[in-house]
VOVEX-224289 format. One record per residue (C-alpha): residue number from 1; x, y, z. Coordinates in nm, 3 decimals, decimal comma, padded with zeros to 5 digits, always signed. Layout:
residues N
k|xx|yy|zz
NUM|X|Y|Z
...
//
This chain:
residues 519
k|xx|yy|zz
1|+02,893|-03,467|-02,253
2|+02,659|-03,497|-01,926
3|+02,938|-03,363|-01,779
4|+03,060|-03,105|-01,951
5|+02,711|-02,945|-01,967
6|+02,683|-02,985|-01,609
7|+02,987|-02,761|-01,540
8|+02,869|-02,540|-01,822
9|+02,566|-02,482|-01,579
10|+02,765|-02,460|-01,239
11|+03,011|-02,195|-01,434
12|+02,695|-01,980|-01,560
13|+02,551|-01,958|-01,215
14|+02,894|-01,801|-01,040
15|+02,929|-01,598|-01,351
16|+02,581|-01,441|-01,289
17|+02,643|-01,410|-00,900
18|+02,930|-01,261|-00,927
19|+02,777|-00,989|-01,208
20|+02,502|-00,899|-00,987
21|+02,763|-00,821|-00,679
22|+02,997|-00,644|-00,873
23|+02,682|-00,421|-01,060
24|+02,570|-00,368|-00,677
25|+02,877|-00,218|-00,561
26|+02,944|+00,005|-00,896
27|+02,547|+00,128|-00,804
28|+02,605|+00,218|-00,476
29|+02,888|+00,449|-00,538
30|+02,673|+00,733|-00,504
31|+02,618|+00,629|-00,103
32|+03,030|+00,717|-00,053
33|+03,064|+01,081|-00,060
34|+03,109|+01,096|+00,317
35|+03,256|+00,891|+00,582
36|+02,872|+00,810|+00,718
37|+02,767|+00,757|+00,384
38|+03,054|+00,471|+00,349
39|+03,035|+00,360|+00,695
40|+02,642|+00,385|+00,763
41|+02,539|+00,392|+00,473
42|+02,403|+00,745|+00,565
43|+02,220|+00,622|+00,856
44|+01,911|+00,520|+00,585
45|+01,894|+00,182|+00,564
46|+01,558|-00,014|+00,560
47|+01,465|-00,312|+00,814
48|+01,482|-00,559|+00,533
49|+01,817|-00,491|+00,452
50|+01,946|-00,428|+00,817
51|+01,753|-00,731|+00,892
52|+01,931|-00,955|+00,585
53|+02,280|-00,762|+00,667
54|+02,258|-00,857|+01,011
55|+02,194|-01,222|+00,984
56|+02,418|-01,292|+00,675
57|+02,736|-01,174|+00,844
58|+02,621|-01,375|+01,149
59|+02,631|-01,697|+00,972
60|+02,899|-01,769|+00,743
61|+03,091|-02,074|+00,564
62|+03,225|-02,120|+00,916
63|+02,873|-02,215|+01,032
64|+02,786|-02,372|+00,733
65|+03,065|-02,619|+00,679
66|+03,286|-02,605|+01,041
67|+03,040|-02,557|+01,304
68|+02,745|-02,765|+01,148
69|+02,975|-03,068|+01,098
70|+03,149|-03,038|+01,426
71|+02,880|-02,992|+01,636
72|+02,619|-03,201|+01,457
73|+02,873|-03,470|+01,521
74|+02,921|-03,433|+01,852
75|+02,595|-03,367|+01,961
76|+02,361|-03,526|+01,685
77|+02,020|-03,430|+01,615
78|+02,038|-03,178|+01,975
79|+02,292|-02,917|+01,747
80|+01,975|-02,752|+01,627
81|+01,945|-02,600|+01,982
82|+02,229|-02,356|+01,883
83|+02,053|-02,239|+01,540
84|+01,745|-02,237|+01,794
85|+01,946|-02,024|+02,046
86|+02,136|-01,807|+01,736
87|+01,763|-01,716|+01,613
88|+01,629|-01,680|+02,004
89|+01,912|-01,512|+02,158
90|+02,087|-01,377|+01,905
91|+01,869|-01,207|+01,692
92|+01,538|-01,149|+01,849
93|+01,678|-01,088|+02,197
94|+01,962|-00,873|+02,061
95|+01,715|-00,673|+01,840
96|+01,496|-00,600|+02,159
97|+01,756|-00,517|+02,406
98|+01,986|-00,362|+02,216
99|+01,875|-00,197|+01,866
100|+01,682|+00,107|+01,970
101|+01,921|+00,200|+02,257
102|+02,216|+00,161|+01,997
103|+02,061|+00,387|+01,724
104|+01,928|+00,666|+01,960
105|+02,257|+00,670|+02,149
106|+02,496|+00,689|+01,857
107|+02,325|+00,897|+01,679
108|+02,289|+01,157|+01,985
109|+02,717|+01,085|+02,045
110|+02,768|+01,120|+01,700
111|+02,951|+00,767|+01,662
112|+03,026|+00,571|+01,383
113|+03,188|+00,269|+01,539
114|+03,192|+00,057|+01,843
115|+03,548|+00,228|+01,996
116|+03,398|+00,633|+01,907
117|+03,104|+00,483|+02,117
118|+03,323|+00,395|+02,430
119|+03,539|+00,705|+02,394
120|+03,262|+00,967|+02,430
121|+02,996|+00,725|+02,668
122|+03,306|+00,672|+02,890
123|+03,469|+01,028|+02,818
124|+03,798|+00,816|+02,743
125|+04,049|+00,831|+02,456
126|+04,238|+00,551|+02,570
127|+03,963|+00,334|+02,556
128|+03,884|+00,404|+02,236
129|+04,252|+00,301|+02,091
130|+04,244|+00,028|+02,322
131|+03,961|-00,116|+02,206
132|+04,064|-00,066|+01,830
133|+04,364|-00,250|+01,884
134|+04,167|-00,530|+01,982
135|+03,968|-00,521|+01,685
136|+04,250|-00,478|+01,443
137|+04,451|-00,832|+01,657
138|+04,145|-01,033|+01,702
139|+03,915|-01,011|+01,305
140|+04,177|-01,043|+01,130
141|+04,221|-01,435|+01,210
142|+03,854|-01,462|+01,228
143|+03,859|-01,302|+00,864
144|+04,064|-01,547|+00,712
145|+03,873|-01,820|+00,890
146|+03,577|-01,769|+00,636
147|+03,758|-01,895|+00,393
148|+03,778|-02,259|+00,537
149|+03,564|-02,525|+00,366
150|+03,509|-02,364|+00,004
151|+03,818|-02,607|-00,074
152|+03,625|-02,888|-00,049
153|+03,338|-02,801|-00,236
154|+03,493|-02,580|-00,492
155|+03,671|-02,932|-00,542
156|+03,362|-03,126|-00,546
157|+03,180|-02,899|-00,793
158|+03,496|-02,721|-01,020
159|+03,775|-02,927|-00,961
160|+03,924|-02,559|-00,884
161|+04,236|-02,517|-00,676
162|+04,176|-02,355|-00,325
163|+04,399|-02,059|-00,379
164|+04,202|-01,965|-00,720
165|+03,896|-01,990|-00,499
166|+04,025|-01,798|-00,210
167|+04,176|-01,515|-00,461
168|+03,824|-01,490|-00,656
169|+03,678|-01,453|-00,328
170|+03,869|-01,196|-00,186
171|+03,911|-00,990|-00,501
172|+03,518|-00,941|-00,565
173|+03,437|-00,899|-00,220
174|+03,684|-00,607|-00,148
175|+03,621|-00,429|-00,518
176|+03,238|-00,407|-00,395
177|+03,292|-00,303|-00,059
178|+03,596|-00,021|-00,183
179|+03,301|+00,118|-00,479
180|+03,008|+00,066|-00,244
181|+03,076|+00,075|+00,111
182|+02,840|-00,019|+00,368
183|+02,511|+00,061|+00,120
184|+02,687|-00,174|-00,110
185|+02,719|-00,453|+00,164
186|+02,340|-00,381|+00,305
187|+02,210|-00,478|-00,062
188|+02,436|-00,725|-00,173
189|+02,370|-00,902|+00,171
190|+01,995|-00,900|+00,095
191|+02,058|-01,132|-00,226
192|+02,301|-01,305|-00,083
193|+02,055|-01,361|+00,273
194|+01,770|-01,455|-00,020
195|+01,957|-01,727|-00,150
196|+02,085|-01,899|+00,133
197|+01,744|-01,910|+00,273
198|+01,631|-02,074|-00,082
199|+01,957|-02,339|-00,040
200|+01,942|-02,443|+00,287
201|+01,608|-02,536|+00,254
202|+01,677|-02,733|-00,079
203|+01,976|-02,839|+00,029
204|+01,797|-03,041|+00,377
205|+01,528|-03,147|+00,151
206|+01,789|-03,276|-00,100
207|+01,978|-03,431|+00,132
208|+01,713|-03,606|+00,350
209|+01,538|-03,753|+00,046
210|+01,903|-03,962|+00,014
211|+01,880|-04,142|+00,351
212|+01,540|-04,264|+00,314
213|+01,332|-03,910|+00,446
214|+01,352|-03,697|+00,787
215|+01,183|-04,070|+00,967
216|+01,433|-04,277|+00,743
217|+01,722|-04,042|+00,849
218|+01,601|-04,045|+01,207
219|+01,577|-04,421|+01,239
220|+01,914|-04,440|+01,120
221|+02,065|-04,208|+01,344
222|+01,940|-04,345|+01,593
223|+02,123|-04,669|+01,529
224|+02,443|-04,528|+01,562
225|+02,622|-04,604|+01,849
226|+02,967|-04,405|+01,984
227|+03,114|-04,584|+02,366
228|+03,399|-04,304|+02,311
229|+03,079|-04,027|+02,365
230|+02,805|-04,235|+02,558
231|+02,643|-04,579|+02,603
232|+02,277|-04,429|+02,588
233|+02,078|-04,615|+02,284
234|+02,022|-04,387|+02,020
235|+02,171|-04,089|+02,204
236|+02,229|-03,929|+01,851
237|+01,880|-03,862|+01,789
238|+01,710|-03,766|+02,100
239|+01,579|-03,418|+02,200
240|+01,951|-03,299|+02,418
241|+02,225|-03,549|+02,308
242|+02,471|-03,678|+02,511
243|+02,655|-03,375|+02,629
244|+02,403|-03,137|+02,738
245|+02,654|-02,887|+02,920
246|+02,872|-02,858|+02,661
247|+02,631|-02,801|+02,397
248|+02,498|-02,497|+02,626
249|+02,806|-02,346|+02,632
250|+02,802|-02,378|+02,223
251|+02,456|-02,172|+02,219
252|+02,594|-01,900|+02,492
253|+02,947|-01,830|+02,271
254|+02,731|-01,857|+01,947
255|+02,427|-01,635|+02,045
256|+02,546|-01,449|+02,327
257|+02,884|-01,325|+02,122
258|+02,722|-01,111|+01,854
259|+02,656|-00,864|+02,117
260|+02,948|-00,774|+02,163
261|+03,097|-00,820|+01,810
262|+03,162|-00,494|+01,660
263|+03,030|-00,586|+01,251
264|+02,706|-00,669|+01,411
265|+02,624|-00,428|+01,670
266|+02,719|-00,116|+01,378
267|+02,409|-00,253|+01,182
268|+02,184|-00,088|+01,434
269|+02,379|+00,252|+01,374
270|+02,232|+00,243|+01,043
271|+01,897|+00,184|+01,069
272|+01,714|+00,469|+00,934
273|+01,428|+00,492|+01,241
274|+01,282|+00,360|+01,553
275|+00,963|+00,164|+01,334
276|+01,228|+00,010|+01,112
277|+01,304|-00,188|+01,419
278|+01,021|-00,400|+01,500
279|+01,030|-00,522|+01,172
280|+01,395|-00,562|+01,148
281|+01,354|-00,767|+01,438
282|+01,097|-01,034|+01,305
283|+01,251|-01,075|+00,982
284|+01,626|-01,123|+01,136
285|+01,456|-01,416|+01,371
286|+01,279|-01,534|+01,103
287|+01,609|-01,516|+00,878
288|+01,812|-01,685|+01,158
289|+01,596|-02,005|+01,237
290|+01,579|-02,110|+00,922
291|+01,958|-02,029|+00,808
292|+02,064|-02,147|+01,095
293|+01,840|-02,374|+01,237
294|+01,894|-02,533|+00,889
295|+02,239|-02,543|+00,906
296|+02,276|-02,717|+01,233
297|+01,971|-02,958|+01,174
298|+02,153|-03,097|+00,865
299|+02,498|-03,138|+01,046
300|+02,281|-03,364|+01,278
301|+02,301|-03,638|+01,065
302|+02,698|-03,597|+00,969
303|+02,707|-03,909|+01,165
304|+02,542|-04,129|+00,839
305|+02,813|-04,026|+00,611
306|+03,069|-04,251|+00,799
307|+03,299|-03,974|+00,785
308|+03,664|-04,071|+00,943
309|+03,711|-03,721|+01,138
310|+04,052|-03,811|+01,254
311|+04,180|-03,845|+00,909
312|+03,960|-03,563|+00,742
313|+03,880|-03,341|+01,030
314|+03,512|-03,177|+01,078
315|+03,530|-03,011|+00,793
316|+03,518|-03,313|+00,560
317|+03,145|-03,399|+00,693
318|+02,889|-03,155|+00,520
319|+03,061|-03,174|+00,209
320|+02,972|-03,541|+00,250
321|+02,660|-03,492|+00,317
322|+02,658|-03,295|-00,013
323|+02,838|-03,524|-00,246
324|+02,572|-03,699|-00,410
325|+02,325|-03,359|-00,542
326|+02,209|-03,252|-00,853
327|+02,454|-03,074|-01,042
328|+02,214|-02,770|-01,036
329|+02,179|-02,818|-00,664
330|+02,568|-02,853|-00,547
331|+02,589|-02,523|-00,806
332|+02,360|-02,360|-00,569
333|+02,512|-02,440|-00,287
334|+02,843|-02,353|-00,397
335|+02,676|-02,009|-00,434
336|+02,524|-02,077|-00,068
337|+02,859|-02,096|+00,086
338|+02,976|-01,798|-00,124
339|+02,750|-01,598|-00,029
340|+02,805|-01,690|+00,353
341|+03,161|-01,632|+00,305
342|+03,155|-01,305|+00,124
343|+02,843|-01,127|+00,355
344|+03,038|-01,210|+00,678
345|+03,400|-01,086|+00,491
346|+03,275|-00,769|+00,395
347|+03,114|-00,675|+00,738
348|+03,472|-00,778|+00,912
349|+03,678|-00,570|+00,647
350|+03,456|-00,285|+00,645
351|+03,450|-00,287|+01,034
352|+03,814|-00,322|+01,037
353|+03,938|-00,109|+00,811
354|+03,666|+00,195|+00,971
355|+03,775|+00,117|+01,303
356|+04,116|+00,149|+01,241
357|+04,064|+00,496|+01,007
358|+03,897|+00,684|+01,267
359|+03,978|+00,561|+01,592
360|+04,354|+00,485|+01,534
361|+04,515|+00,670|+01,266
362|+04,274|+00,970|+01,241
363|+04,356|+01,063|+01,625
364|+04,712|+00,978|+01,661
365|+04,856|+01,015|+01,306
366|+04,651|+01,223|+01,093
367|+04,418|+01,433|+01,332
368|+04,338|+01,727|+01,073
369|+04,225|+01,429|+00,788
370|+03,952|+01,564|+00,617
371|+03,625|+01,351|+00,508
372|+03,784|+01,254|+00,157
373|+04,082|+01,155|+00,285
374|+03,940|+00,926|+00,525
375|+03,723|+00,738|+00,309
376|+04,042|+00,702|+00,071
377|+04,262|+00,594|+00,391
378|+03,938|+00,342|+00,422
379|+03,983|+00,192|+00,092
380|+04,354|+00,153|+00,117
381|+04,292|-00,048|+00,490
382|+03,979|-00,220|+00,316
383|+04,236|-00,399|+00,049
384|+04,499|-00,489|+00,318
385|+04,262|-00,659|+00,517
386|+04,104|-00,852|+00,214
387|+04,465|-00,904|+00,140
388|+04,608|-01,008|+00,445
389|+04,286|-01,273|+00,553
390|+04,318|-01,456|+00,213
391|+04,739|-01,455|+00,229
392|+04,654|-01,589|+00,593
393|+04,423|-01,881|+00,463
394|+04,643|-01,975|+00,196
395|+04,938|-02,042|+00,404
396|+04,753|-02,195|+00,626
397|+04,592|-02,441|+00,365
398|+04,930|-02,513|+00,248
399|+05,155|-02,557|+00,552
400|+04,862|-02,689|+00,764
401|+04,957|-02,449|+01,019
402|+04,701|-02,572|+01,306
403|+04,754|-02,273|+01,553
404|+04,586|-02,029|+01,300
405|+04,283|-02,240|+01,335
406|+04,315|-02,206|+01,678
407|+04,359|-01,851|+01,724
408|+04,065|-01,835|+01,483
409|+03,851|-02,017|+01,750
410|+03,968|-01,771|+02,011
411|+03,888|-01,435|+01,837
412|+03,499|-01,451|+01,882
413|+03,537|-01,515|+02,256
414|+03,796|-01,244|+02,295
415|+03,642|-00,961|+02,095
416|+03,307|-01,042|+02,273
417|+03,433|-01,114|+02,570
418|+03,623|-00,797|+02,619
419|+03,347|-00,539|+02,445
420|+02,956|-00,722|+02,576
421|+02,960|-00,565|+02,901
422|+03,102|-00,261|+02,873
423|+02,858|-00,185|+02,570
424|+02,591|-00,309|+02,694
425|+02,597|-00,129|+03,023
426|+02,710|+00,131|+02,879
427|+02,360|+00,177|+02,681
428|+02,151|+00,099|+03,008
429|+02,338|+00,203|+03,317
430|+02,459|+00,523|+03,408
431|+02,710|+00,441|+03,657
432|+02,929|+00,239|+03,423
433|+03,293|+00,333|+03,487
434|+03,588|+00,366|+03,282
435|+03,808|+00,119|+03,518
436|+03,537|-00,185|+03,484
437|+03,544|-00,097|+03,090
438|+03,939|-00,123|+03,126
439|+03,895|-00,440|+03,335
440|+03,651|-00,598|+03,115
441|+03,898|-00,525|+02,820
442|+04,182|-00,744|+02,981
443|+03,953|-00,980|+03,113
444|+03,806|-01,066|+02,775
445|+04,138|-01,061|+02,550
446|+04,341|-01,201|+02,852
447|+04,155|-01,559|+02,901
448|+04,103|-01,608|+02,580
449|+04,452|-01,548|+02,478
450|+04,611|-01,758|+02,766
451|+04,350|-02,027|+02,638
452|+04,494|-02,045|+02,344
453|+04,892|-02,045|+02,478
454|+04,778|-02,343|+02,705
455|+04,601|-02,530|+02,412
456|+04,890|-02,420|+02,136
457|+05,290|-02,496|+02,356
458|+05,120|-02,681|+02,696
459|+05,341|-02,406|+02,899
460|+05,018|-02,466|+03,177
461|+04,701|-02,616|+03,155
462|+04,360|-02,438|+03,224
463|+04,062|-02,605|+03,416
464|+03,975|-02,970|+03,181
465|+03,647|-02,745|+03,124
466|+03,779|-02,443|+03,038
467|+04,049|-02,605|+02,795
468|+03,809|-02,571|+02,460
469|+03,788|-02,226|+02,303
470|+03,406|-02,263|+02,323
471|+03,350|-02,290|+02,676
472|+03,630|-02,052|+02,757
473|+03,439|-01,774|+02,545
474|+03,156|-01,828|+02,657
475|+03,314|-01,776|+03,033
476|+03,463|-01,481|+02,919
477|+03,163|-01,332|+02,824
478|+02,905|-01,416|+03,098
479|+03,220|-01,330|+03,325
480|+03,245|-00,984|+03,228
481|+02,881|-00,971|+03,250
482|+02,991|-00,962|+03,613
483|+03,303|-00,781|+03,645
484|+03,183|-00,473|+03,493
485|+02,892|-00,382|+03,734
486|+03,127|-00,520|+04,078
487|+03,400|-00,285|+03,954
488|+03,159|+00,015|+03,876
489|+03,065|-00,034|+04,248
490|+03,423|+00,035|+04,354
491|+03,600|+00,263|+04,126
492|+03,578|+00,649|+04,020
493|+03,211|+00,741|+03,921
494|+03,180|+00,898|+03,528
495|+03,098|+01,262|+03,473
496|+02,726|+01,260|+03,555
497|+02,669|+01,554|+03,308
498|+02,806|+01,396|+03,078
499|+02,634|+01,094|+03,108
500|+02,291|+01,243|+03,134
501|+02,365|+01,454|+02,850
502|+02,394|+01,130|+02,654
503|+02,064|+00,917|+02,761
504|+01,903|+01,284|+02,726
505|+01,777|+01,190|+02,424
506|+01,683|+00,806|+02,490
507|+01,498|+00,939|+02,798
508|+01,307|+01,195|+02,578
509|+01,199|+00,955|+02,317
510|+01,066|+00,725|+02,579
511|+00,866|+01,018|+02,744
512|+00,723|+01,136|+02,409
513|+00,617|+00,785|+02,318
514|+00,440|+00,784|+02,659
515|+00,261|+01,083|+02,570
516|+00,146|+00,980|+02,274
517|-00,009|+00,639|+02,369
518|-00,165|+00,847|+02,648
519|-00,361|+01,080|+02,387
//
């Protein structure tokens, strides 16, 4: 009976989660009637929202169950540096460098995704389909990756099979982003940013209380001892770990990579103005160390569920950690890793589907498609790419295809890796060229895709260091970092008119600001 009315419970709380999303995305239909109005959401979204949108499709299940488990096992109670760094670097740094250029710039280009940008910035069509066909390769993978993990806990809480969850999951998400578009996301993001700040902080609570408190859990940790990782006493729970250069490169791909990531960087074309900012850019910090300085600081202490990683694999070790909660808890959490899942899946769709309407098949195929039409053309990419991501994580649940895994891994690094220089640069410096964009491009989607050839058939083997995923994105972003402004140096200078026709308007913001603090 206990049972039965704890599952009763669990069952209510999806039922009503998945009512409010769907009543979301039926409400926002009035924010579609135009491609910005689906894209941008009409360029009027609040600070809050921006704020929550940004930070929920930064962290998702992948965080939550993969990254948290993996790296709070390797590196212990240190891990929380990268929710530290995530909330630091990428989010409070990201908001200050790049939000106000990104807003004034696209809105004086008239660009509603990352490849319009580089095509009028850069004055280059190619570009722009270049860099959509990156984004169409590279999310997809990552897409299906957000499935990962829900297995396990769906299992733990419903005794549901994976493909039931996975189908669920993919059906809602896609019918609220197709009625809603991006207004639909913005607010459903907020609830779902709302409660994952509510679970991760029961959730550590929760789970800490089980191993005697945060001193109990400590103390314990601290006993554990690993020879295969180091021979320091009580490495696990000291301030940096035992592998302090490898957990930097962790916080670099982690933080550093939503700069260049396309679903990110287009919530700053929709903020409505310039004051929406600052406080977009408290809340998301706020938002991001305690999702995912949470997230990480639990996975610190993966080490006290004796988890056997070579049999289970890194994913087995939060929902561990989880096992033994309330059944009103593990409902919520369930809901926590929805919510992850779903924010993060409908940026990538919506990103994906937009890029690949107006920068692909809008230019070459269909160049007289009218506003209508390209909204429906949208809708019709929007379910293939809901479609294809959960067909992908189904066969890979079932044939235990590890290479999908991998190439998941590898599209972070390569989409950031190829587009963090030439965007940023492109928003700061004038003498930016098309030929270090190009070089950047091949740079970033090159090393990350021979990393994962070398890693997947052996054919050659990369530097030892440069072998994981992690550290080879993160080279391939502070790399380009590099490349872009030696090549600039070098190679055919843009149109100046052009380019100062396009900071025209950053330049006379700044000067009217200036006048005004003057008076």
């Amino acid at each position: 009976m206990y049972w039965e009315d704890t599952m009763v419970l669990k069952v209510i709380m999806l039922v009503v989660f998945f009512a409010i999303m769907l009543g979301v995305g039926f409400y926002s239909r009035k924010h579609t009637k135009d491609v910005n109005g689906f894209v941008l959401g009409g360029r009027s979204v609040g600070p809050w929202l921006t704020a929550f949108a940004y930070g929920t499709s930064y962290f998702s299940a992948v965080i939550f169950i993969g990254y948290a488990g993996q790296f709070g096992w390797k590196y212990g109670i240190a891990s929380t540096w990268i929710g530290i760094g995530n909330a630091l670097l990428g989010s409070l740094v990201a908001w200050v460098v790049l939000g106000r250029r990104t807003r004034l710039l696209t809105q004086e280009l008239d660009t509603r995704t990352m490849p319009e940008f580089f095509e009028k910035r850069y004055s280059s069509k190619s570009l722009k389909l270049f860099s959509s066909v990156i984004i169409f390769i590279f999310l997809i993978p990552y897409t299906a990756s957000l499935y990962n993990g829900l297995s396990r806990l769906f299992g733990m809480a419903f005794n549901v099979d994976y493909k039931i969850c996975v189908i669920v999951m993919a059906a809602l998400t896609g019918i609220y982003v197709i009625v809603g578009g991006y207004m639909a996301t913005a607010i459903n993001d907020f609830i779902q940013g709302l409660i994952m700040l509510v679970g991760i902080v029961a959730v550590i609570y929760a789970v800490l209380n089980n191993y005697g408190g945060l001193t109990g859990a400590l103390d314990s940790l601290a006993r554990i001892n690993d020879p295969a990782v180091s021979d320091t006493p009580g490495v696990f729970a000291s301030f940096l770990g035992p592998d302090v250069f490898n957990l930097f490169c962790v916080v670099v791909l982690t933080s550093l990579g939503t700069w260049g990531l396309p679903q990110m960087v287009q919530k700053f074309y929709a903020i409505k103005d310039e004051r929406s900012i600052k406080t977009g850019t408290v809340v998301s910090t706020l938002f991001a160390i305690i999702v995912a300085g949470g997230c990480y600081f639990l996975g610190g202490f993966g080490r006290l569920t004796g988890t056997d990683v070579a049999v289970e694999g890194f994913d087995a070790i939060i929902p561990h950690l989880l096992e033994k909660l309330p059944a009103a808890l593990m409902g919520l959490v369930v809901i926590l890793v929805l919510s992850a899942s779903m924010s993060t899946l409908s940026s990538l769709v919506l990103t994906s589907s937009s890029t690949l309407t107006i920068d692909f098949i809008k230019p070459v195929i269909a160049p007289k498609m009218g506003e209508k039409k390209q909204i429906f053309v949208m809708r019709i990419m929007l379910v293939m790419f809901v479609a294809v991501s959960a067909v992908i994580a189904i066969v890979q649940y079932s044939s235990r295809i590890t290479f999908i895994a991998q190439l998941m891994g590898v599209s972070w690094g390569a989409i950031a890796g190829a587009f963090l220089a030439p965007f940023l640069y492109g928003l700061y410096w004038k003498k930016t060229t098309v030929a270090a964009c190009w070089t950047c491009f091949v740079w970033g989607t090159g090393i990350m895709t021979l990393n994962f050839i070398s890693n997947t058939w052996g054919l050659f083997k990369f530097p030892s260091v440069m072998q994981s995923p992690i550290n080879c994105g993160a080279v391939a972003m502070v790399g380009g970092l590099i490349i872009v402004p030696i090549v600039s140096l070098f190679t055919k200078k843009p149109d100046q008119k052009k380019v100062e026709d396009a900071f025209s308007c950053y330049e006379e913001t700044v000067t009217v600001a200036h006048r005004k603090a003057l008076d």
